[in-house]
C-alpha positions in Angstrom: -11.7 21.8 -17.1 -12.1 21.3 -13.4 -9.2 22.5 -10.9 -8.2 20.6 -8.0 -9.1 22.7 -4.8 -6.2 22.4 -2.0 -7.1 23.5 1.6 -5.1 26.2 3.3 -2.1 25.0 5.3 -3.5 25.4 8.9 -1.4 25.6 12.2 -1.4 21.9 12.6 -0.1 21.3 9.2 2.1 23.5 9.2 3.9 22.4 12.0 3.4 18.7 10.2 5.6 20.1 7.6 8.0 22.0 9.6 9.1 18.7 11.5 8.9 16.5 8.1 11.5 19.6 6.9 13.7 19.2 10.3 13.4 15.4 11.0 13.2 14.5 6.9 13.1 10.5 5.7 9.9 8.9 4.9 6.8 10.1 6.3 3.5 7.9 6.9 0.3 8.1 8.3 1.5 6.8 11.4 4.6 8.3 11.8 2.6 12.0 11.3 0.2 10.5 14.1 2.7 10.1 16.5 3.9 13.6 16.2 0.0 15.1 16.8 -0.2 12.6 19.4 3.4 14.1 21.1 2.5 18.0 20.8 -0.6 16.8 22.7 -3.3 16.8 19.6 -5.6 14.2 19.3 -6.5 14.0 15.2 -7.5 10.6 14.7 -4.8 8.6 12.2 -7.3 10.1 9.1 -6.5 13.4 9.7 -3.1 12.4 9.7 -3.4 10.8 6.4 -5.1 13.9 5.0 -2.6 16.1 6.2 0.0 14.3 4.4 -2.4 14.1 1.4 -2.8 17.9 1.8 0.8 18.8 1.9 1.5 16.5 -1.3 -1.0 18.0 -3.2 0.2 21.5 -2.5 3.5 20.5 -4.1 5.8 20.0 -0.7 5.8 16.3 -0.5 6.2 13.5 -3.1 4.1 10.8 -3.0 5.6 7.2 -3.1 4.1 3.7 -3.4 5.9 0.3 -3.1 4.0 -2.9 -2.0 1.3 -1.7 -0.9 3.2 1.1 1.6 2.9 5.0 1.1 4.9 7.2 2.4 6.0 10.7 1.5 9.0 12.4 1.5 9.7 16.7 1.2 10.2 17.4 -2.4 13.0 19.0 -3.3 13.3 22.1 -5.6 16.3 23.4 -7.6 18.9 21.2 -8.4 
């Protein structure tokens, strides 16, 4: 059995989850572009995408799909 291999949370996503933890609500590829593009980065909108990808993966974001739109939204533990 294969495991799924995450990459490490770097500086730009972890400031990616820090705002999605501060700003909450629903979270696409676009709205995590605009951030970058704010704090002066320039990832192009795939980055973006795998960034949110990344921090879903890693078990801080939940995934969700509705006619044809993803977005993601910070999980929540405990109840």
């Amino acid at each position: 059995m294969s495991s799924i291999v995450v990459p490490p949370l770097n500086a730009r996503r972890l400031r990616l989850l820090d705002a999605i933890r501060h700003m909450s609500g629903e979270w696409t590829t676009t709205r995590a572009h605009r951030l970058y593009r704010g704090a002066g980065w320039g990832p192009k909108r795939a980055t973006a995408r795998g960034d949110l990808n990344v921090l879903a993966r890693s078990g801080y974001l939940a995934q969700h799909e509705t006619c044809g739109r993803r977005f993601f939204t910070l999980k929540r533990t405990g109840s």
